[in-house]
N, C-alpha and C positions, 0 to 999 in steps of 0.2 A: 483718751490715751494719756497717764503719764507715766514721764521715763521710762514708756517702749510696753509699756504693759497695755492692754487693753482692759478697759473697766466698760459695766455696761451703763447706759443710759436710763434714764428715768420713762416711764412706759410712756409715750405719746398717746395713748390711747385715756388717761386719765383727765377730766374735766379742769378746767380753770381753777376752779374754786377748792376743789380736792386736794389740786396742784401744792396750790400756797398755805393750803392747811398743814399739807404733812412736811411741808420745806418750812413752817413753822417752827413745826415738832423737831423733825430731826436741830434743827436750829438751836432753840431750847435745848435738845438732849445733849447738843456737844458741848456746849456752856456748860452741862451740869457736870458731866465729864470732865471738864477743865477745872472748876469751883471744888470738885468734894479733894481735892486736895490730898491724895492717897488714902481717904476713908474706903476702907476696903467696901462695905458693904454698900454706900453711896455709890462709889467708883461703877461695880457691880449692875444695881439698878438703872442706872443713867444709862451704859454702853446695851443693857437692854433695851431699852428705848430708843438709841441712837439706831440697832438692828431692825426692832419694826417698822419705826420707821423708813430706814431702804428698803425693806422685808414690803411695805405698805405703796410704795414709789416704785416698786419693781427694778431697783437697782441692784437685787437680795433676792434669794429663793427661789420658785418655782419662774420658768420664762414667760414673757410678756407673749411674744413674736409666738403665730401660729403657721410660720411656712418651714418648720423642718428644723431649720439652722440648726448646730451646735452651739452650746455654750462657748464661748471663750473668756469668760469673764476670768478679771486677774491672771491671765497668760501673758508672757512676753508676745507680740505681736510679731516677730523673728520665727516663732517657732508656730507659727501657724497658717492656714492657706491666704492670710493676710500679709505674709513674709513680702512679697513684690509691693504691693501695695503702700506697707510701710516704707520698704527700702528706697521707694521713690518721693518720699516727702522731705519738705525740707525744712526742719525744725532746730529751735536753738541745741536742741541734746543733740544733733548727732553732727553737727558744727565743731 
């Protein structure tokens, strides 16, 4: 969750080793991101790579989870059957 949105999590279903390869990668990709310094075509390939890799972590794309659920990735968490559940927490943003 930040600021009220829901993001999803990285699949728990992925191996150790998998894990810290692609939290490598996306790692790297956001550096590169940050480095090409508005080179359009740089810029370009790097946030490609920053995508697979979520895309690769299951934080991106197709769902990890095989019991039904809906997506709510990137939703305000207000506006969805997690609305009670948010409203009950108690975090610096709603302070």
């Amino acid at each position: 969750m930040v600021r009220g949105r829901l993001w999803r999590k990285s699949n728990p279903g992925l191996g150790d080793d998998e894990r810290e390869r692609l939290v490598k990668e996306l790692m790297s990709a956001r550096r590169a991101v940050r480095d090409a310094k508005g080179e359009s075509f740089a810029t370009s390939e790097a946030r490609k790579r920053v995508d697979a890799a979520k895309v690769a972590l299951g934080e991106r794309g197709a769902v990890w989870w095989s019991d039904g659920s809906p997506n709510y990735n990137r939703h305000m968490a207000k506006n969805t059957p997690y609305a009670d559940w948010f409203a009950s927490l108690k975090t610096p943003e709603k302070t």
